[in-house]
SENU-734238 format. One line per field, with one value per residue (C-alpha): x, y, z; residue number from 1; residue in three letters. Coordinates in nm, 2 decimals. Layout:
BEGIN
east X | ...
north Y | ...
up Z | ...
pos NUM | ...
code ALA | ...
***
This chain:
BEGIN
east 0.00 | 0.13 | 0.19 | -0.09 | -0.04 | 0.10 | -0.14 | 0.22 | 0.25 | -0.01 | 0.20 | 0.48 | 0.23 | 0.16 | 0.54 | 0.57 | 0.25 | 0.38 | 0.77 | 0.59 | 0.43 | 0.70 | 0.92 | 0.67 | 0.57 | 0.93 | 0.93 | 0.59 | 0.74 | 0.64 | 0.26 | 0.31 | 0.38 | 0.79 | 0.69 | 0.48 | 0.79 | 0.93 | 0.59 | 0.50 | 0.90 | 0.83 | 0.48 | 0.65 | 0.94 | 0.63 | 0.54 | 0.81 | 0.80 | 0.47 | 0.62 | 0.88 | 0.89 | 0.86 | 0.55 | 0.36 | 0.47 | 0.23 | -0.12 | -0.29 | -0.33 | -0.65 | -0.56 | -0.25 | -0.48 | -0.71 | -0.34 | -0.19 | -0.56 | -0.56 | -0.23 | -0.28 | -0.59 | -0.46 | -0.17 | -0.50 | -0.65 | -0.37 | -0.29 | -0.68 | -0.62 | -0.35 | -0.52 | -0.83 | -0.57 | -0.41 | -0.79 | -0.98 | -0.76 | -0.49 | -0.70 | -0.49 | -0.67 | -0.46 | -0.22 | -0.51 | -0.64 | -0.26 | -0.18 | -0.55 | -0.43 | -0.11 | -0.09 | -0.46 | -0.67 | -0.37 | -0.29 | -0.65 | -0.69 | -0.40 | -0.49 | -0.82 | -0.65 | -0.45 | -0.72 | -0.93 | -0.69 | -0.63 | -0.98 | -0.99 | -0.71 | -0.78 | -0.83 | -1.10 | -1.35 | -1.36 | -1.69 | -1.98 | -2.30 | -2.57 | -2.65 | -2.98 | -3.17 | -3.46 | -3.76 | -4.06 | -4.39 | -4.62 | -4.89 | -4.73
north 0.00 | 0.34 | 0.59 | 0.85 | 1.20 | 1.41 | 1.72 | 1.95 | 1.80 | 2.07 | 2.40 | 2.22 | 2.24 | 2.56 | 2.68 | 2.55 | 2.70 | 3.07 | 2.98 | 2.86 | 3.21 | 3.41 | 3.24 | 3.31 | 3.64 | 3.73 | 3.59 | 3.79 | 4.08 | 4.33 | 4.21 | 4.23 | 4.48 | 4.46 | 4.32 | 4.09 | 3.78 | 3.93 | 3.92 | 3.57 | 3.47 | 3.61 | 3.41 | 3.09 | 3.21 | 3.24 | 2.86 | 2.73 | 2.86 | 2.71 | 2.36 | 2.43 | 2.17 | 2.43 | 2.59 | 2.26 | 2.05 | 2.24 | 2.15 | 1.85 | 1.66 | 1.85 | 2.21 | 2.11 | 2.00 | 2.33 | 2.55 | 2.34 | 2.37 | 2.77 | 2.82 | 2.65 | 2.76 | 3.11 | 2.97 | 2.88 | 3.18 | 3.40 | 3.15 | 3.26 | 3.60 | 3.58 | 3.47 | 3.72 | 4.01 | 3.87 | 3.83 | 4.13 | 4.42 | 4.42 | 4.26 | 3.99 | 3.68 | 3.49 | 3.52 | 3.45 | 3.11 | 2.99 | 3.09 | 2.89 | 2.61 | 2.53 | 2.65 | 2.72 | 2.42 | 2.17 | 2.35 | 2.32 | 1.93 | 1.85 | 1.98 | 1.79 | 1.48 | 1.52 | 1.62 | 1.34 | 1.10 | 1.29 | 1.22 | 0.90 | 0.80 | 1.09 | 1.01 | 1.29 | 1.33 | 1.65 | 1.71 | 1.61 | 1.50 | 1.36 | 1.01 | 0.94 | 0.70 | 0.64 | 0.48 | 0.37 | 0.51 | 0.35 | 0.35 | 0.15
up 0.00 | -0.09 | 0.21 | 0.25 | 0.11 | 0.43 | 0.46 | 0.41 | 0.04 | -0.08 | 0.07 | -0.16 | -0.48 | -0.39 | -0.36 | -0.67 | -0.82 | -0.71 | -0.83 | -1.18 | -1.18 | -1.08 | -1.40 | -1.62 | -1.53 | -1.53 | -1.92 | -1.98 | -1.84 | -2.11 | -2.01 | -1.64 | -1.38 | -1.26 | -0.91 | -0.99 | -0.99 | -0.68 | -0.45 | -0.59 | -0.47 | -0.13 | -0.12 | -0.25 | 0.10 | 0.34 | 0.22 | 0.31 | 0.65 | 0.69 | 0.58 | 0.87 | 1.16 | 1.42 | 1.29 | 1.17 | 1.45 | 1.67 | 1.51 | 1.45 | 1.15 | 1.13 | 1.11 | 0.91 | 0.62 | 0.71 | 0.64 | 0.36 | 0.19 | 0.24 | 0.06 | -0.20 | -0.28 | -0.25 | -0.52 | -0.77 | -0.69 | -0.86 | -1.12 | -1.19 | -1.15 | -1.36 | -1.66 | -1.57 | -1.58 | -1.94 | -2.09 | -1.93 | -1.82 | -2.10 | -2.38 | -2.48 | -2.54 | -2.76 | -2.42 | -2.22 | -2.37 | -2.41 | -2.04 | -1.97 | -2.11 | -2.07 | -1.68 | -1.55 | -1.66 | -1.60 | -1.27 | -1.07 | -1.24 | -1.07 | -0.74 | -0.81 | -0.84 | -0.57 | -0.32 | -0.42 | -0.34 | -0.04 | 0.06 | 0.00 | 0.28 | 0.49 | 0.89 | 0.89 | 0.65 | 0.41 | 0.38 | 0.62 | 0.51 | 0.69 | 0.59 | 0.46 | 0.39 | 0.14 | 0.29 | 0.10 | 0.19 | 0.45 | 0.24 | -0.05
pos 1 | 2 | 3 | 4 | 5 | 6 | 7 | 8 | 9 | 10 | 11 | 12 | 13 | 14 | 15 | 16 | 17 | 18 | 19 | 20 | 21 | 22 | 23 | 24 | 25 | 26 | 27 | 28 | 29 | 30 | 31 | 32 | 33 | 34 | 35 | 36 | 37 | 38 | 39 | 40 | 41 | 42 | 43 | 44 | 45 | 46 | 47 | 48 | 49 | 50 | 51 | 52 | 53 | 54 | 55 | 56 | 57 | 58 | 59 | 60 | 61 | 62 | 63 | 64 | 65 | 66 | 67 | 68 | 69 | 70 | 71 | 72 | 73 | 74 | 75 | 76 | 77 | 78 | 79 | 80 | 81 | 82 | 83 | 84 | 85 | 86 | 87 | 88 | 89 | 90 | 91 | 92 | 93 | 94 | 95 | 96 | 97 | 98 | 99 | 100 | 101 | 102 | 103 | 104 | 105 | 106 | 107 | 108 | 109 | 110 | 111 | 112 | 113 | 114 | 115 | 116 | 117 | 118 | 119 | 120 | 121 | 122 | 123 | 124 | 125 | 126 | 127 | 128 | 129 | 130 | 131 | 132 | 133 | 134 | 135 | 136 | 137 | 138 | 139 | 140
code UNK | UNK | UNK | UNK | UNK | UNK | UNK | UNK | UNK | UNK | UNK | UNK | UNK | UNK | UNK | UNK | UNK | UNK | UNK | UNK | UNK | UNK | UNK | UNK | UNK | UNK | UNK | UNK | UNK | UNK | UNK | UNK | UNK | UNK | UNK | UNK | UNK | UNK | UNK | UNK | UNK | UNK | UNK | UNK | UNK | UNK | UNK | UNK | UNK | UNK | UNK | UNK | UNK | UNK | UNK | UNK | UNK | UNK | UNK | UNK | UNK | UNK | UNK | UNK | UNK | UNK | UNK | UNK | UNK | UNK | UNK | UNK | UNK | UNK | UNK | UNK | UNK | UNK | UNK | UNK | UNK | UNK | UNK | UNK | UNK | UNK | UNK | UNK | UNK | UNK | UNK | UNK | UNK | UNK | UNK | UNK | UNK | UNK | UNK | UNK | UNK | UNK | UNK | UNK | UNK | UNK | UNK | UNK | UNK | UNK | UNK | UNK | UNK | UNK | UNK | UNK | UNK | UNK | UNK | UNK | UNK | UNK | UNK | UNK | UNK | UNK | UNK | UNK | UNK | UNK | UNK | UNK | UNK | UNK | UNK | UNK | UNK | UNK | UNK | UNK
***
């Protein structure tokens, strides 16, 4: 049996979400502001603070997941942006639908896959539902 994804493995996809982005918004940098590489560099730093024994070591499995979850969704969530900005703001959707392609849609299936199989060895569930039952009518 394969060992079970560690919650930390998603703050790593993330660091390497907001590295990706930094690379290519330093090669795009005619179609992005000058910062832009720089504060994704110092978002991909704060990650691996997060992954830090010191800092992790102090929560549960639990709120581990909750943290790793939160920065990487935060990692989608510009990679979004990203391609909103290229589309809508600067009018360049040639740019927009390669960047949406090759990065955006490959990006967030990935993270699909890997939270799915996440869930499926994961000591606390994800998402709570109430179980129900269907029972036939009395009167049938």
């Amino acid at each position: 049996m394969p060992s079970p994804l560690q919650p930390e493995f998603f703050v790593l996809v993330g660091i390497d979400l907001f590295l990706a982005m930094s690379l290519l918004t330093c090669l795009l940098d005619r179609h992005f502001p000058w910062q832009l590489p720089y504060v994704y560099q110092l978002a991909a730093g704060f990650g691996h603070l997060i992954v830090s024994r010191e800092f992790m070591a102090s929560f549960g499995e639990y709120m581990r997941f909750w943290y790793s979850l939160l920065y990487l969704a935060v990692a989608l969530t510009n990679i979004v942006a990203l391609n909103v900005y290229l589309g809508v703001i600067k009018r360049l959707m040639d740019y927009a639908r390669i960047f949406m392609a090759a990065v955006t849609v490959p990006s967030l299936t990935l993270t699909v896959f890997f939270l799915s199989n996440y869930a499926e060895v994961a000591v606390h569930p994800l998402v709570i539902l109430p179980q129900m039952g269907w029972k036939p009518p009395s009167w049938a």
